[in-house]
N, CA, C and O of each residue as an XYZ file, in Angstrom:
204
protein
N       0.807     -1.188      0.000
C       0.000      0.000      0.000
C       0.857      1.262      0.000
O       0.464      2.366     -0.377
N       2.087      0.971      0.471
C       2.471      2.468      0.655
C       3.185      2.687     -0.558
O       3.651      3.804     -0.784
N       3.336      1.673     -1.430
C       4.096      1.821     -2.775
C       2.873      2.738     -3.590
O       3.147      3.581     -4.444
N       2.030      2.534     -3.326
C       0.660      2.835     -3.933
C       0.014      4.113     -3.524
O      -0.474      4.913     -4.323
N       0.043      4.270     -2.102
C      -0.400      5.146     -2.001
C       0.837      6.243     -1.319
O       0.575      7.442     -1.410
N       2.046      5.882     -0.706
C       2.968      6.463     -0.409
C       2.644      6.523      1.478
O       1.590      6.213      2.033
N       3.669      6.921      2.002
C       3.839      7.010      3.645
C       2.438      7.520      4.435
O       2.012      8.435      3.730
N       1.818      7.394      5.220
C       0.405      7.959      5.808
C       1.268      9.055      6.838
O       2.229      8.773      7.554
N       0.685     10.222      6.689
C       0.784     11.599      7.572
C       1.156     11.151      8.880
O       0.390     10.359      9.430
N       2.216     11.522      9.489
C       3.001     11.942     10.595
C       1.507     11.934     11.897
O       1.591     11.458     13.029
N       0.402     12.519     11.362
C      -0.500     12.959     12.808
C      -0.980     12.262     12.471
O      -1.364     11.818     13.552
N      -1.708     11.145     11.239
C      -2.340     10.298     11.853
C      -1.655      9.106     12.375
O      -2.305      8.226     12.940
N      -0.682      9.043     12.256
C       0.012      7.814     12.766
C       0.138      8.251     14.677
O       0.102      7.474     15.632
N       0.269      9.575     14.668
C       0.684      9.312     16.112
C      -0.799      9.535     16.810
O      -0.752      9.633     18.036
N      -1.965      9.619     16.271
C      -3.076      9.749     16.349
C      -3.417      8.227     17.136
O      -3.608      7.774     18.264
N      -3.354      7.829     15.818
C      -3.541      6.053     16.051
C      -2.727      5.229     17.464
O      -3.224      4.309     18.113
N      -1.304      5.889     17.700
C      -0.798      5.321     18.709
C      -1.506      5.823     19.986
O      -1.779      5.189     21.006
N      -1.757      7.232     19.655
C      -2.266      7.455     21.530
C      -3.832      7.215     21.429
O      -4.485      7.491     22.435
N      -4.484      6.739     20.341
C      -5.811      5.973     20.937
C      -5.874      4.226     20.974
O      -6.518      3.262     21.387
N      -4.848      4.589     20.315
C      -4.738      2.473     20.584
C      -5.183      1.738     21.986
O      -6.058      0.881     21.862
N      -4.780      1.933     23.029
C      -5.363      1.313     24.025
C      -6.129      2.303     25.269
O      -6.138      2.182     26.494
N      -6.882      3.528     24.161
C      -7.807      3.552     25.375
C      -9.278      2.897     25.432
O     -10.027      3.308     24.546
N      -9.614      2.310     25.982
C     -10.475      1.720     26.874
C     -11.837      2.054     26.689
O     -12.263      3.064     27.248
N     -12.730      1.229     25.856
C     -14.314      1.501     25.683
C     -14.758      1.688     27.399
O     -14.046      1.355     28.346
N     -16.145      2.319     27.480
C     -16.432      2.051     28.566
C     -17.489      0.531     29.009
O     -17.716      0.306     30.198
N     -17.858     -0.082     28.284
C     -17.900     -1.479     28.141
C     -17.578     -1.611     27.027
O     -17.441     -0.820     26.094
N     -17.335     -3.639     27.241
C     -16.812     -3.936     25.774
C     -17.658     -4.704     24.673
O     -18.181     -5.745     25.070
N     -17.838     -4.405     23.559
C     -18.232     -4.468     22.719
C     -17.781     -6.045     22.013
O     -16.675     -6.573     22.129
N     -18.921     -6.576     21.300
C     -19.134     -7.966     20.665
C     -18.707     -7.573     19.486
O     -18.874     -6.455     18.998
N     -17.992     -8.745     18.876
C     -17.567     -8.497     17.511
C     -18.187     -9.938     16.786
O     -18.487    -11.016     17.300
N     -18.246     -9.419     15.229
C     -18.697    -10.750     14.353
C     -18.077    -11.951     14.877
O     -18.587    -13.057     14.697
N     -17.004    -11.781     15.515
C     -16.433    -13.630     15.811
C     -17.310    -13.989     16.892
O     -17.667    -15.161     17.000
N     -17.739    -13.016     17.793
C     -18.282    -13.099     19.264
C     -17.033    -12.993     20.284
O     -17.105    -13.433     21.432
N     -15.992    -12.429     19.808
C     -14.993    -12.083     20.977
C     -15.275    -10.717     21.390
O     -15.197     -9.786     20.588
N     -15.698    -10.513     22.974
C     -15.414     -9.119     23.500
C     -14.033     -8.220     23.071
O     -12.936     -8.700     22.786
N     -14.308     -7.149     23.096
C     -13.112     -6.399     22.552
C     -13.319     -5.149     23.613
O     -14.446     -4.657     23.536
N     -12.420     -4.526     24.615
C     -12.193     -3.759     25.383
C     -11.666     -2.647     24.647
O     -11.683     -1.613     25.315
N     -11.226     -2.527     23.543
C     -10.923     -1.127     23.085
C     -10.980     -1.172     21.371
O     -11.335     -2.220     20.832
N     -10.684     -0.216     20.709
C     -11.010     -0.213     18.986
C      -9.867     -1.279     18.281
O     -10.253     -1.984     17.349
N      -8.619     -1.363     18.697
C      -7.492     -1.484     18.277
C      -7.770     -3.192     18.592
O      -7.234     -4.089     17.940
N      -8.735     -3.408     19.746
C      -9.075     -5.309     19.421
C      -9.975     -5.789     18.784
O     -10.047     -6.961     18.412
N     -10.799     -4.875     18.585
C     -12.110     -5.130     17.870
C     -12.121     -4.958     16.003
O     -12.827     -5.649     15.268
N     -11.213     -3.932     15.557
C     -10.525     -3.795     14.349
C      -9.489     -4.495     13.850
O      -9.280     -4.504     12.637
N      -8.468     -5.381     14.994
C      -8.026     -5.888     14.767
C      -6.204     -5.496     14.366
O      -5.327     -5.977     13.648
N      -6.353     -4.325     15.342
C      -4.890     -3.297     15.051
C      -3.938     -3.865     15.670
O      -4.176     -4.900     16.294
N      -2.375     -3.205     15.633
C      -2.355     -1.676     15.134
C      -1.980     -1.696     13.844
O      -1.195     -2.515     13.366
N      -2.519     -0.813     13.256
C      -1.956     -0.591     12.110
C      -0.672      0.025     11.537
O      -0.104     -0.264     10.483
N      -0.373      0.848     12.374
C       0.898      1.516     12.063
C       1.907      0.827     13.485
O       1.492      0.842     14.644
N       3.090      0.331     13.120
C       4.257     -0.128     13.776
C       5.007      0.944     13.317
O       4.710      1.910     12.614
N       6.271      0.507     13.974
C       7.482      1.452     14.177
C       8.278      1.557     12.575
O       8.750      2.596     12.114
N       8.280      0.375     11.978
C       8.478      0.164     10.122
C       7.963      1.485      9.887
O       7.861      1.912      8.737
């Protein structure tokens, strides 16, 4: 993707890191039926690593 679309913006990447593990206030069912306590388990993140 990034050949394609090129590097993703500086703020959303650090966007993504400081909401990564905050905390639904309950947790939410997903299509598998696994509870997910925050977005980043339920989406299935993170998306952006240190690469």
């Amino acid at each position: 993707m990034v050949n394609l679309l090129g590097h993703p913006p500086q703020e959303l990447v650090e966007r993504e890191g400081a909401f990564r593990d905050l905390c639904l206030d309950k947790p939410i069912l997903g299509q598998t039926g696994k509870e997910s306590k925050n977005t980043n388990e339920y989406y299935g993140g993170p998306f952006f690593n240190t690469n």
